[in-house]
C-alpha positions in Angstrom: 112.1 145.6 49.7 113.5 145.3 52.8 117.1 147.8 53.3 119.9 147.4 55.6 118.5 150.0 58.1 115.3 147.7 58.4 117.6 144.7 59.6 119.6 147.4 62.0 116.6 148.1 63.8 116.0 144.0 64.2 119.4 143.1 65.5 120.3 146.6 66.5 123.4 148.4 65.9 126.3 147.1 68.2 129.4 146.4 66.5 132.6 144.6 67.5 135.9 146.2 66.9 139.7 145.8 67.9 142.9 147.6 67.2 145.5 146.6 64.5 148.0 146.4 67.3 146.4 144.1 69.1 147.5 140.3 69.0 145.5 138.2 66.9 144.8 135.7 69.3 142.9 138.7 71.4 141.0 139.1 68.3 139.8 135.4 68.2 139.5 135.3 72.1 136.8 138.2 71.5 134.6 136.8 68.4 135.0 133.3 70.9 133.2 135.3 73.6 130.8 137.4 71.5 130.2 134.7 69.1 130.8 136.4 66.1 132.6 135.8 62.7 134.8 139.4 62.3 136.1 142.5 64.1 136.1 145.9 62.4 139.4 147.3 62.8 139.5 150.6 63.9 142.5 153.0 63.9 142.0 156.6 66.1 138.1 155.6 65.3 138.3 155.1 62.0 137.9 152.0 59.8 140.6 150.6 58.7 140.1 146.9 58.0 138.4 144.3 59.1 139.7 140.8 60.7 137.2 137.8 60.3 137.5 133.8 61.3 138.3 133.0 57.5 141.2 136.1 57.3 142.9 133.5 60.3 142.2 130.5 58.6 143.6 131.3 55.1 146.5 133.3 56.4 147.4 130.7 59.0 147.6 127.7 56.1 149.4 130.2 53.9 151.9 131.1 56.8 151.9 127.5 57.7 152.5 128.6 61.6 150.5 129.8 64.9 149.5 133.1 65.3 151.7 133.0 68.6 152.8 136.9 68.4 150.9 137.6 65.1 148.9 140.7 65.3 145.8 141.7 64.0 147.3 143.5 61.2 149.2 140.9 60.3 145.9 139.1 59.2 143.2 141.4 58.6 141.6 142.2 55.4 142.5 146.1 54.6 140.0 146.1 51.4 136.8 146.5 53.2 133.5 146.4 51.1 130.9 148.1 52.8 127.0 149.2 52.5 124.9 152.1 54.1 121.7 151.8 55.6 119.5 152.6 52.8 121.6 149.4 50.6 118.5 146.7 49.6 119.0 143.2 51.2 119.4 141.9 47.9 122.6 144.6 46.9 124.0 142.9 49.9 123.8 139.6 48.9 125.0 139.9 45.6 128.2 142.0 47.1 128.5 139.1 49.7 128.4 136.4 46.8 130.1 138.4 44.1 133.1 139.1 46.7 133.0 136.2 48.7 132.7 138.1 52.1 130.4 137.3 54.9 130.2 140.5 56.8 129.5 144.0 56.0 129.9 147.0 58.1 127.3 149.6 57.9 128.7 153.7 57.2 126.5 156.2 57.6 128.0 159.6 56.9 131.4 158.0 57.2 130.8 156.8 60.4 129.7 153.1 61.6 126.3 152.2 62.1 126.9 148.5 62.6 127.6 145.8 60.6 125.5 142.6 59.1 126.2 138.9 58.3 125.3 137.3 55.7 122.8 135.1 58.5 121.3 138.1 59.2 120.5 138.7 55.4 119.0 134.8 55.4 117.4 135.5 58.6 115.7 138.4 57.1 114.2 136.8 54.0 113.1 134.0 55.8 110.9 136.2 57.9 109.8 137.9 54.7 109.0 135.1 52.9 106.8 133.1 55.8 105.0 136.8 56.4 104.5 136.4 52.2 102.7 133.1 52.5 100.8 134.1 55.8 99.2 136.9 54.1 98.8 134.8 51.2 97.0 131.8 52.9 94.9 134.8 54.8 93.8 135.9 51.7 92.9 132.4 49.8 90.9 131.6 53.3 89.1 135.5 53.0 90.9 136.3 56.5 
């Protein structure tokens, strides 16, 4: 079973981050430009939230206003559910479902190691599911 440190070494092990004092509108200039869904929010290097596309859209309707002069902290998510490299693709998932999050960042030791989506999960069991039925058909042929 595939682990989070097995889809790290796929996508790699960048991460996106931004300060809480930062203007929100920065924050969704820069997922624009990376195209990404959330920022990890990082305080004297240390994670203290994260900020993600739905964090603006639910708070916006609930504030019922632009985020003209809002800043990140304003908006971002402070509980942040996380994994480690050696969390199972399938512990992720039922985190991401159970929590209705789409992004995870990655501690090692306390310290980030990146973060996943939940279309890197997807991506994942799709390419372990076609390298299932290859080996399969292999077999049934005598390959």
């Amino acid at each position: 079973m595939d682990t989070v440190k097995d889809i790290l070494k796929y996508k790699g092990v960048n991460y996106y981050w931004i300060s809480q004092d930062d203007l929100a509108i920065n924050a969704l200039q820069k997922m624009s430009e990376k195209d990404i869904g959330a920022l990890i929010v990082l305080e004297k290097g240390k994670m203290i939230g994260i900020f993600s596309e739905r964090d603006y859209a639910r708070k916006m309707v609930s504030m019922g206003k632009s985020c003209d002069g809002l800043k990140v902290s304003d908006m971002m998510s402070k509980k942040v559910y996380y994994v480690t490299p050696e969390t199972s693709v399938n512990d992720c998932m039922t985190l991401m479902t159970d929590k209705h999050i789409r992004h995870l960042p990655v501690l090692d030791n306390n310290d980030i190691a990146g973060m996943v989506s939940i279309g890197d999960l997807v991506n994942n069991i799709i390419y372990q599911q076609k390298s299932m039925i290859t080996s399969l058909e292999n077999y049934i042929i005598g390959v």
